[in-house]
GUPADREN-166103 format. One record per residue: residue in one letter; z, x, y of N, C-alpha, C, CB in turn. Coordinates in steps of 0.02 Angstrom, whole numbers. Glycine has a CB too. Layout:
<pts>
+--------+--------+--------+--------+--------+--------+--------+--------+--------+--------+--------+--------+--------+
| residu |    nzz |    nxx |    nyy |   cazz |   caxx |   cayy |    czz |    cxx |    cyy |   cbzz |   cbxx |   cbyy |
+--------+--------+--------+--------+--------+--------+--------+--------+--------+--------+--------+--------+--------+
|      A |      Z |      X |      Y |      Z |      X |      Y |      Z |      X |      Y |      Z |      X |      Y |
...
+--------+--------+--------+--------+--------+--------+--------+--------+--------+--------+--------+--------+--------+
</pts>
This chain:
<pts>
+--------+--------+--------+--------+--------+--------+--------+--------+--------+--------+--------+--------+--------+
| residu |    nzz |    nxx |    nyy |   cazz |   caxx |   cayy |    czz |    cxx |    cyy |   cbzz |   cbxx |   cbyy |
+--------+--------+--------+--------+--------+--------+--------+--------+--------+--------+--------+--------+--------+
|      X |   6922 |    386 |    -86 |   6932 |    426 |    -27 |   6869 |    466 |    -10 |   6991 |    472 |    -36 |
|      X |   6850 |    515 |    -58 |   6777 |    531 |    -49 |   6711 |    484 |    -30 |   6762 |    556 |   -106 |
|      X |   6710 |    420 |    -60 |   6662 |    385 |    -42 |   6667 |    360 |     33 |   6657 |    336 |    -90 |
|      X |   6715 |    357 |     78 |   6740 |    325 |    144 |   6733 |    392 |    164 |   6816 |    282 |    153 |
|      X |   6742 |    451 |    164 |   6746 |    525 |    182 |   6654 |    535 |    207 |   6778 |    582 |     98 |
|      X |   6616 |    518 |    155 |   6539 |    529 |    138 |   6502 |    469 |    195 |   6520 |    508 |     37 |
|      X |   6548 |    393 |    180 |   6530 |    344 |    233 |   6534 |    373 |    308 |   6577 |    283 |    226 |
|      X |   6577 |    397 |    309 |   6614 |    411 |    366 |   6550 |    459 |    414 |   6694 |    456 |    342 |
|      X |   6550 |    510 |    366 |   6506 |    530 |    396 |   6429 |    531 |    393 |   6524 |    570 |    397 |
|      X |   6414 |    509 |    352 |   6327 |    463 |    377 |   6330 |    428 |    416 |   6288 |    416 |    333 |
|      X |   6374 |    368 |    437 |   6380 |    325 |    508 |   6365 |    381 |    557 |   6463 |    286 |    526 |
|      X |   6396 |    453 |    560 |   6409 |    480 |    612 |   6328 |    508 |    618 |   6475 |    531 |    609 |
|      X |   6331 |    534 |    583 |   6244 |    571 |    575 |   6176 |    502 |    582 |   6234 |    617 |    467 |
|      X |   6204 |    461 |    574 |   6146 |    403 |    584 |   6175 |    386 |    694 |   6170 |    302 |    499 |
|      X |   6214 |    389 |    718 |   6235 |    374 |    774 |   6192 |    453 |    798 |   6326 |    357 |    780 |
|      X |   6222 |    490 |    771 |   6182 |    552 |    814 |   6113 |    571 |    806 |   6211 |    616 |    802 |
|      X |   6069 |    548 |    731 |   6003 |    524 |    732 |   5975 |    474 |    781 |   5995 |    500 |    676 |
|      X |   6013 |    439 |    814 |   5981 |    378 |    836 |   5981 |    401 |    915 |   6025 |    302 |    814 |
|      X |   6016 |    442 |    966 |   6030 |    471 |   1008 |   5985 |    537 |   1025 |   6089 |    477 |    995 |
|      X |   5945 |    557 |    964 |   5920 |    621 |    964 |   5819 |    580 |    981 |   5949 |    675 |    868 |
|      X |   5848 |    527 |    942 |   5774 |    498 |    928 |   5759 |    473 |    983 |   5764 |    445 |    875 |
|      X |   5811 |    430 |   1041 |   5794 |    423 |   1087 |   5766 |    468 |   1143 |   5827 |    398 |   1095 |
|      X |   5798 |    527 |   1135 |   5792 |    575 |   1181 |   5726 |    619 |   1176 |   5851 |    615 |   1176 |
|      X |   5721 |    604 |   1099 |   5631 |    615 |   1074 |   5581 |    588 |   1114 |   5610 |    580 |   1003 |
|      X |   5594 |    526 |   1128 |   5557 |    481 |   1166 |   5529 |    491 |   1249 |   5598 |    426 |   1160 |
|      X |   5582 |    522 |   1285 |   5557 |    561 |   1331 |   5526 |    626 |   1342 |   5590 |    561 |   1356 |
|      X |   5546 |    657 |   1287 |   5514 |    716 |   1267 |   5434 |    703 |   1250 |   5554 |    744 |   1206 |
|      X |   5415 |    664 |   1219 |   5329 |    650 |   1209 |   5296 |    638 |   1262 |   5309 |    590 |   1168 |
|      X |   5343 |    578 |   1318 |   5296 |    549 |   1375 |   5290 |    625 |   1408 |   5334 |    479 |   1433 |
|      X |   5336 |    659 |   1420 |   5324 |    708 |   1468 |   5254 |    753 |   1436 |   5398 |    754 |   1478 |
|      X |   5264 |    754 |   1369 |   5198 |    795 |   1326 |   5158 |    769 |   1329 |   5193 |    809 |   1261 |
|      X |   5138 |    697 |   1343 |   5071 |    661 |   1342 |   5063 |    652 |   1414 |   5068 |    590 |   1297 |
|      X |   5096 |    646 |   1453 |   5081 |    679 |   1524 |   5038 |    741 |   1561 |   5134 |    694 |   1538 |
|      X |   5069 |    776 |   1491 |   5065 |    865 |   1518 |   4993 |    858 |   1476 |   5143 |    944 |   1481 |
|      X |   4961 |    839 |   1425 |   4906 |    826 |   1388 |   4847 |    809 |   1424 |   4919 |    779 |   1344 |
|      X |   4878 |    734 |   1465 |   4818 |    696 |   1504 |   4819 |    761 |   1562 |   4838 |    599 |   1539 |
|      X |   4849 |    772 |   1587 |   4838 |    808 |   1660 |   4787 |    877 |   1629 |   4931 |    838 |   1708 |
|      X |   4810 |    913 |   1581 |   4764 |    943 |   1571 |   4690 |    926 |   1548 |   4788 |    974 |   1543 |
|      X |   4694 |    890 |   1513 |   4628 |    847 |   1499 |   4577 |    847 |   1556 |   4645 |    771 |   1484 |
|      X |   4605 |    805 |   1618 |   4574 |    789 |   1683 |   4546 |    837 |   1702 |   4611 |    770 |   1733 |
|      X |   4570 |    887 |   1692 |   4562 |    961 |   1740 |   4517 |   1008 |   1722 |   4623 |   1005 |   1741 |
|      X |   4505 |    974 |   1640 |   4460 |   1023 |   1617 |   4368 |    967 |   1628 |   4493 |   1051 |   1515 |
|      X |   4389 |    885 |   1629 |   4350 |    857 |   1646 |   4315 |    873 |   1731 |   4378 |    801 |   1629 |
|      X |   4370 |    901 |   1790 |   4350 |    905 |   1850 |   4319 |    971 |   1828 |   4402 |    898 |   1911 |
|      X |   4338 |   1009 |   1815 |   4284 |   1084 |   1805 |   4234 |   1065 |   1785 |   4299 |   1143 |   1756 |
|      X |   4222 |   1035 |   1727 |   4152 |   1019 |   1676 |   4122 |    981 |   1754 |   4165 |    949 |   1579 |
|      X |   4147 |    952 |   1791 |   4088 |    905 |   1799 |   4068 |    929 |   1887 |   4116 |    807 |   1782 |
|      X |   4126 |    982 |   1863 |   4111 |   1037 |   1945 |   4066 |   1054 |   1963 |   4130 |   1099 |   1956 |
|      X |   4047 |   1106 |   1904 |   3980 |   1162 |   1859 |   3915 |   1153 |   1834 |   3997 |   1185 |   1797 |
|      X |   3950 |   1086 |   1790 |   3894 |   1077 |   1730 |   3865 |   1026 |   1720 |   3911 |   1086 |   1671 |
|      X |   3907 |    950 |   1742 |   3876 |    899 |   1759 |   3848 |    877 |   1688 |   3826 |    913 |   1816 |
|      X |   3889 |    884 |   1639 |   3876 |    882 |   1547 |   3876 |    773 |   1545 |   3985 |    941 |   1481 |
|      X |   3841 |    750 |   1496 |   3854 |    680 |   1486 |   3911 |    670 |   1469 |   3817 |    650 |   1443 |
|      X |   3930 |    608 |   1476 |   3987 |    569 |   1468 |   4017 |    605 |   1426 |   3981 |    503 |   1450 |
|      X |   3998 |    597 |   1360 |   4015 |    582 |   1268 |   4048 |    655 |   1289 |   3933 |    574 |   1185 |
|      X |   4000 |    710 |   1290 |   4008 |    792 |   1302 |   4076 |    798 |   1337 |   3943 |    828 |   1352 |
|      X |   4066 |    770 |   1386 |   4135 |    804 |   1431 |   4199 |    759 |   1421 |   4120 |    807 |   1524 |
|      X |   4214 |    728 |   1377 |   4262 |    686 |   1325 |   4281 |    726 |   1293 |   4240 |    634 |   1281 |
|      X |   4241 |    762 |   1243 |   4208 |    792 |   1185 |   4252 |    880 |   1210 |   4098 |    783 |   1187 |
|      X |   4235 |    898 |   1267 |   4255 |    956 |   1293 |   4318 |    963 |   1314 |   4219 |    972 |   1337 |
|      X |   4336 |    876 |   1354 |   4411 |    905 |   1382 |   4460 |    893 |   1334 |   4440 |    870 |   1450 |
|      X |   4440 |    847 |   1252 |   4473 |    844 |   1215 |   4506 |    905 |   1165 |   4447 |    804 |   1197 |
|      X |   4442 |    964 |   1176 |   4454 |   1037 |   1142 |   4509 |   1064 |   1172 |   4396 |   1090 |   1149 |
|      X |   4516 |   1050 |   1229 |   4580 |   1084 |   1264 |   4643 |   1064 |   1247 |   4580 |   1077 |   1333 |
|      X |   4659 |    979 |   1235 |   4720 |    965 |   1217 |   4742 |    955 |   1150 |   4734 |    919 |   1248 |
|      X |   4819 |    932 |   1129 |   4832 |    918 |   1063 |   4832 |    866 |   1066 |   4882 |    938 |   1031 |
|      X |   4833 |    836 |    984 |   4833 |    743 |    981 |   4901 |    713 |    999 |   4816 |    709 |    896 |
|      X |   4897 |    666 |   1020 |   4865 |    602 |   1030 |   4799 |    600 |   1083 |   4921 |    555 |   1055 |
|      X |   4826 |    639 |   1123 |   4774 |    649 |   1165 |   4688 |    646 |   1152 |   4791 |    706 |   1185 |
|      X |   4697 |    713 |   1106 |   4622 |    726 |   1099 |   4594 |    668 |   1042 |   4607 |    814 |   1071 |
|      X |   4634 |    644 |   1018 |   4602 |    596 |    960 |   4569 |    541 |   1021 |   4673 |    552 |    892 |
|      X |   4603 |    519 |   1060 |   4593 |    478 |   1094 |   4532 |    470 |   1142 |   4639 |    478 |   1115 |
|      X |   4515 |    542 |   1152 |   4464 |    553 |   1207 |   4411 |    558 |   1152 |   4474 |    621 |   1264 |
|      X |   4414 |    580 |   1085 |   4378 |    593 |   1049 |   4339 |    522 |   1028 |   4411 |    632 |   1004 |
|      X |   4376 |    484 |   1011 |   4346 |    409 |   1017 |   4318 |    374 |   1053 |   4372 |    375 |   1014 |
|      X |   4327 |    407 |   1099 |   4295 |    371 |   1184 |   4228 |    403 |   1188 |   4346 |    399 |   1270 |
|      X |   4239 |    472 |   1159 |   4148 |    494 |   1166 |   4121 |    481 |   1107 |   4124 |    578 |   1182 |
|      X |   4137 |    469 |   1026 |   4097 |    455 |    980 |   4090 |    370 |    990 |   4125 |    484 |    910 |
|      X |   4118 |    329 |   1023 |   4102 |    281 |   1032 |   4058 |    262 |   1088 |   4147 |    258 |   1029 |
|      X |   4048 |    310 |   1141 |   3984 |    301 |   1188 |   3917 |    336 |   1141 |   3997 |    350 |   1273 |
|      X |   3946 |    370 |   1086 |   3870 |    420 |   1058 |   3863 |    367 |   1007 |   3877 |    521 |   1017 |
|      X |   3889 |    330 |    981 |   3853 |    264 |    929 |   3834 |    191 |    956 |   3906 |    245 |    869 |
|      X |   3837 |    210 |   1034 |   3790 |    145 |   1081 |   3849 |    107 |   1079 |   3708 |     98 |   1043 |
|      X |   3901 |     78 |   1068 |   3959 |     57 |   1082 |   3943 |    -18 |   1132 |   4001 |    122 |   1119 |
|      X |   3918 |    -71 |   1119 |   3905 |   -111 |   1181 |   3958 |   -131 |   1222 |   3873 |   -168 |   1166 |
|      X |   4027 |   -130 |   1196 |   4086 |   -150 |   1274 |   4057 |    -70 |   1319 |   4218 |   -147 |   1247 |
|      X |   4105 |   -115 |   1373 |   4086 |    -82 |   1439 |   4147 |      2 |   1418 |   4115 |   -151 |   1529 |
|      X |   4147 |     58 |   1444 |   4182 |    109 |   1439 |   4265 |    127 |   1459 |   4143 |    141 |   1468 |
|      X |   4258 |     68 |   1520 |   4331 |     53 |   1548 |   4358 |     24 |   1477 |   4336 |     -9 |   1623 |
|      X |   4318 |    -27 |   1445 |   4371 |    -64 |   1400 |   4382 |    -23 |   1313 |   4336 |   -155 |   1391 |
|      X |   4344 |     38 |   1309 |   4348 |    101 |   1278 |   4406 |    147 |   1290 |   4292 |    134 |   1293 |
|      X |   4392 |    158 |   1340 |   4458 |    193 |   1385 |   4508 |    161 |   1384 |   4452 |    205 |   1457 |
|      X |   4530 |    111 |   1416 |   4579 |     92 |   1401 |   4621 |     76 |   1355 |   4578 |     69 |   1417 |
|      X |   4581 |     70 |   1303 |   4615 |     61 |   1223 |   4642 |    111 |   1213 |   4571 |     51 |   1159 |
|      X |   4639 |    174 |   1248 |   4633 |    246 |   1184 |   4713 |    271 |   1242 |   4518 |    328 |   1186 |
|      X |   4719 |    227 |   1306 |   4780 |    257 |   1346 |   4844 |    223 |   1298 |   4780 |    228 |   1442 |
|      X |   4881 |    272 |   1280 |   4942 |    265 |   1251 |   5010 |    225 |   1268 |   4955 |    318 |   1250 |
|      X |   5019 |    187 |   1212 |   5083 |    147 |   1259 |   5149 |    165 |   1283 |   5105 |     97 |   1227 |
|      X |   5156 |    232 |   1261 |   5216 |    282 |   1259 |   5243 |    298 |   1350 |   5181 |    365 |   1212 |
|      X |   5168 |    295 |   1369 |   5167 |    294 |   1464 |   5194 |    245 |   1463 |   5099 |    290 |   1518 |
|      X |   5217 |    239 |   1535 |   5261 |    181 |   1557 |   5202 |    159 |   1612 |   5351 |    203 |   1591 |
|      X |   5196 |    104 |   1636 |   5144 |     70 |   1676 |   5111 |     89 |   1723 |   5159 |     28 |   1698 |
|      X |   5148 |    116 |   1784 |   5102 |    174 |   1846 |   5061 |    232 |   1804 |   5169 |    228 |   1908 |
|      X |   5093 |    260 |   1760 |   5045 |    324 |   1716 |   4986 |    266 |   1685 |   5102 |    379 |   1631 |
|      X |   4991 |    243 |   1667 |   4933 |    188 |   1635 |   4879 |    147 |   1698 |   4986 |    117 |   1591 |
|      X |   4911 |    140 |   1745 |   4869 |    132 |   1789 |   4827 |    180 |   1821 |   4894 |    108 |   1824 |
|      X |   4859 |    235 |   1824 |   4808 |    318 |   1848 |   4749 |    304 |   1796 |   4857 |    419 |   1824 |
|      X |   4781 |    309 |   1752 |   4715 |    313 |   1701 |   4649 |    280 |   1678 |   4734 |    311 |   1656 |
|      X |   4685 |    199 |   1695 |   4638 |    161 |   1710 |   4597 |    158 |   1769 |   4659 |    116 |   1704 |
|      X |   4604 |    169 |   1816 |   4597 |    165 |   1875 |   4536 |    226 |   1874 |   4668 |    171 |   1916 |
|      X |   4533 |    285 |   1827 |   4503 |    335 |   1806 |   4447 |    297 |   1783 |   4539 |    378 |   1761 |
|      X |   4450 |    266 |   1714 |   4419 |    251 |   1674 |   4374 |    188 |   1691 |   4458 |    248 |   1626 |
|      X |   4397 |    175 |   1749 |   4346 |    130 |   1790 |   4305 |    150 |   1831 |   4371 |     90 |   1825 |
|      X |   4308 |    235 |   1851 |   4229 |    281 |   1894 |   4218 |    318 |   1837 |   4240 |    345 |   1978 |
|      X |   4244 |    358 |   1794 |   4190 |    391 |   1742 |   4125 |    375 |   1731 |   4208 |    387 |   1683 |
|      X |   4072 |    406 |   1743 |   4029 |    387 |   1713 |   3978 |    344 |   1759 |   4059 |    359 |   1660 |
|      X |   4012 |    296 |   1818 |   3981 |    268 |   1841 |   3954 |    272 |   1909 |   4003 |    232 |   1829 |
|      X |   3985 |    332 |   1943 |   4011 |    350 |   2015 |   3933 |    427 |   2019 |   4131 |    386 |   2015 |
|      X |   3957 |    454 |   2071 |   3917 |    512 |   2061 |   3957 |    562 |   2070 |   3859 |    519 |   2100 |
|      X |   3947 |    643 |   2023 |   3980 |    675 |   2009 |   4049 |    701 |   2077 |   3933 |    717 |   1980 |
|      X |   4000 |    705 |   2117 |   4081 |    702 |   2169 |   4135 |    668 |   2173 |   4076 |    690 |   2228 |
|      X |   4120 |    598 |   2181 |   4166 |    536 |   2188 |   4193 |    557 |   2122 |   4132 |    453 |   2197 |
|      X |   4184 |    542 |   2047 |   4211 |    554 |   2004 |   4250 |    630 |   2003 |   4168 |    538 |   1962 |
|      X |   4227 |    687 |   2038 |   4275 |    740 |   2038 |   4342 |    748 |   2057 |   4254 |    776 |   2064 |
|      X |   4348 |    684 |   2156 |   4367 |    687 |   2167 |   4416 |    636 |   2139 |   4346 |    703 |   2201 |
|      X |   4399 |    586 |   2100 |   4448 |    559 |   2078 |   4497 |    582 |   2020 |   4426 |    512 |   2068 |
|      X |   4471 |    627 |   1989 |   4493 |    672 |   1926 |   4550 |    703 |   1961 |   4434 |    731 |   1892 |
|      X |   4530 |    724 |   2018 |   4577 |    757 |   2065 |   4654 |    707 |   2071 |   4531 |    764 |   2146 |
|      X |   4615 |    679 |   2105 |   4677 |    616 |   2129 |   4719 |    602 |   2067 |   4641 |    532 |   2155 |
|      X |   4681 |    578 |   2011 |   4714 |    550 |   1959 |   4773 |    621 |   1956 |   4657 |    530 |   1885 |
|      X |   4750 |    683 |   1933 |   4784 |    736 |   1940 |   4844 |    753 |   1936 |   4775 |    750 |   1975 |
|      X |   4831 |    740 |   2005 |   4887 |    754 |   2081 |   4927 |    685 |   2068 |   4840 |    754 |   2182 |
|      X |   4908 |    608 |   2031 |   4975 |    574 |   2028 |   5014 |    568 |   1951 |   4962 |    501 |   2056 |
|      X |   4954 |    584 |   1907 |   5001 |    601 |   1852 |   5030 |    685 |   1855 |   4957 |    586 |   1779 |
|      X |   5016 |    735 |   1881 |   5086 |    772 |   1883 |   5131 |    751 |   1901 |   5093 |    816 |   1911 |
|      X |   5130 |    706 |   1967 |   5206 |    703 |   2016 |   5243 |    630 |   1964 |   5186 |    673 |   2135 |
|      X |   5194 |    603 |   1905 |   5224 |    559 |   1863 |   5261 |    609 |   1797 |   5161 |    502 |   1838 |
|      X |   5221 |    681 |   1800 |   5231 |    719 |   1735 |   5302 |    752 |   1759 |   5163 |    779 |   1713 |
|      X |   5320 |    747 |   1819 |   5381 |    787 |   1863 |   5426 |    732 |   1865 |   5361 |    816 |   1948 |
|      X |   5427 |    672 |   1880 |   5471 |    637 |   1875 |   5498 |    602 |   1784 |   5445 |    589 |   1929 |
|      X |   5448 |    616 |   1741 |   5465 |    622 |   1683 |   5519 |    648 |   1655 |   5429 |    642 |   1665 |
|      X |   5491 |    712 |   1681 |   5533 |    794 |   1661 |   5614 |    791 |   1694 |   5482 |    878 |   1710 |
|      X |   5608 |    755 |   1745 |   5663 |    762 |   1770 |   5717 |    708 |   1735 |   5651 |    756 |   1843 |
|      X |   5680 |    663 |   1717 |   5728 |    602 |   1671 |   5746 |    622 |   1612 |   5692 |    534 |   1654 |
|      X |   5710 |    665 |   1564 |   5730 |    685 |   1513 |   5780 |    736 |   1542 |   5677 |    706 |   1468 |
|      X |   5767 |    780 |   1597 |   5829 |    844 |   1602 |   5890 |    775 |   1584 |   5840 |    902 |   1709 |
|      X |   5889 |    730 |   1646 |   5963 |    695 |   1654 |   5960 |    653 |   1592 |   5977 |    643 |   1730 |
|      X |   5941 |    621 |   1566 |   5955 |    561 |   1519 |   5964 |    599 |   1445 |   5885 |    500 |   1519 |
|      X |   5907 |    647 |   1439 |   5904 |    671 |   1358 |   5974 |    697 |   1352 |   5842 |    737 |   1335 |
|      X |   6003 |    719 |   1364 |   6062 |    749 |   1329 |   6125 |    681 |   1338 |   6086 |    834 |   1374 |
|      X |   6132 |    643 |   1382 |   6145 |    592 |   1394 |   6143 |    546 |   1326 |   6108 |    577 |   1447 |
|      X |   6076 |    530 |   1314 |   6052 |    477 |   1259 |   6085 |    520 |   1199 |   5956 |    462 |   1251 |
|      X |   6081 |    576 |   1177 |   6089 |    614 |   1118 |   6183 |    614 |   1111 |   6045 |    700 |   1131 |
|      X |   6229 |    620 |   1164 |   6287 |    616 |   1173 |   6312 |    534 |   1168 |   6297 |    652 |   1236 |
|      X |   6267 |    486 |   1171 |   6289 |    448 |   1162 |   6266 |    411 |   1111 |   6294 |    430 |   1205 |
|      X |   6222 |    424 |   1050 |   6225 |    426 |   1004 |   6269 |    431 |    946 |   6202 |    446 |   1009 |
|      X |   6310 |    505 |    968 |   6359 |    525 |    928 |   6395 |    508 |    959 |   6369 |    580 |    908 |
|      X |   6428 |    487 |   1000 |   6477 |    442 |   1016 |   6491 |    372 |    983 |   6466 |    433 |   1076 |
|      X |   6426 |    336 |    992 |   6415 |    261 |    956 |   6444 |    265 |    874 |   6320 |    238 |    954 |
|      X |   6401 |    345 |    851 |   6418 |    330 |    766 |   6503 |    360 |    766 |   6352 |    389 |    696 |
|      X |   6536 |    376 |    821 |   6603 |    398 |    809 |   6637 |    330 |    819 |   6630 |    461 |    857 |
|      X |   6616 |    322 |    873 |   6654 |    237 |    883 |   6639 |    204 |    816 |   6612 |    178 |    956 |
|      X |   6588 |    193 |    779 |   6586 |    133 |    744 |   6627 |    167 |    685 |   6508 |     97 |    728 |
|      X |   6636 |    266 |    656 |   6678 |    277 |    628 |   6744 |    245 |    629 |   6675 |    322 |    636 |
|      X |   6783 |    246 |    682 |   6857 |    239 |    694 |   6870 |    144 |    687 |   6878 |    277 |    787 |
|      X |   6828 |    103 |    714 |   6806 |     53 |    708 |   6818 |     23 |    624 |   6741 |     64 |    736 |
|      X |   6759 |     43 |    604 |   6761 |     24 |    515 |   6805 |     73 |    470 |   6676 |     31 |    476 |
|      X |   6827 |     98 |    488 |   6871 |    165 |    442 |   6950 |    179 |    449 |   6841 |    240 |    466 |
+--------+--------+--------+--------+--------+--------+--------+--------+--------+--------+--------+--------+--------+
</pts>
């Protein structure tokens, strides 16, 4: 009886682990959203002002965010500072996370194809742009986790109750 008592409820706690984990999952994109957008912003200032090299202003907007982020940008400039022969787009693009869903991945690329190559305006203004569409991607994020996260997490513990009553 105890051992089916103990089953009973790890099924349940593994159903409501698995519901919580999903809901984890929107919780990051919106953080790696909120990461890149700041990133950008500290890249459109740097290159407002100061007009710093590539590697540098990688190097700078990565001080501002937490990892994944900054690891990522961080690689992108120690790999332009050790002569790196691929082209920078195909640098960049490695280091964009798969956790985005495809339009956020295209901002970024779409980025990582004037860095560097444009002149500081055009590249400002695209920092801009990029910006302005990963917030309204970092807002429609936010808004899926409001509706789904508690959703996914409720139906978690639902699943491990069902499969309780089910096997028990």
């Amino acid at each position: 009886m105890t051992a089916r008592l103990a089953g009973a409820a790890l099924t349940l706690l593994a159903g409501t682990l698995l519901g919580v984990q999903a809901a984890a999952g929107l919780r990051q994109r919106v953080r790696l959203l909120t990461d890149w957008e700041a990133a950008l912003r500290v890249m459109e200032a740097e290159l407002s002002f100061r007009l710093p090299p590539l590697p540098e202003l990688l190097d700078r907007s990565a001080a501002a965010v937490r990892p994944p982020v900054s690891e990522a940008l961080c690689r992108c400039g120690e790999a332009l500072r050790r002569g790196e022969p691929r082209p920078f787009l195909l640098l960049w693009r490695e280091q964009i996370q798969p956790q985005l869903c495809r339009e956020e991945r295209d901002v970024l690329e779409e980025l990582g194809s004037i860095l560097g190559r444009c002149a500081a305006p055009e590249q400002v203004q695209a920092l801009k742009n990029a910006c302005t569409r990963l917030g309204d991607c970092r807002e429609r994020a936010r808004q899926e986790l409001e509706q789904k996260g508690r959703l996914r997490c409720v139906l978690g513990t639902a699943a491990g109750l069902l499969t309780v009553l089910v096997l028990f």
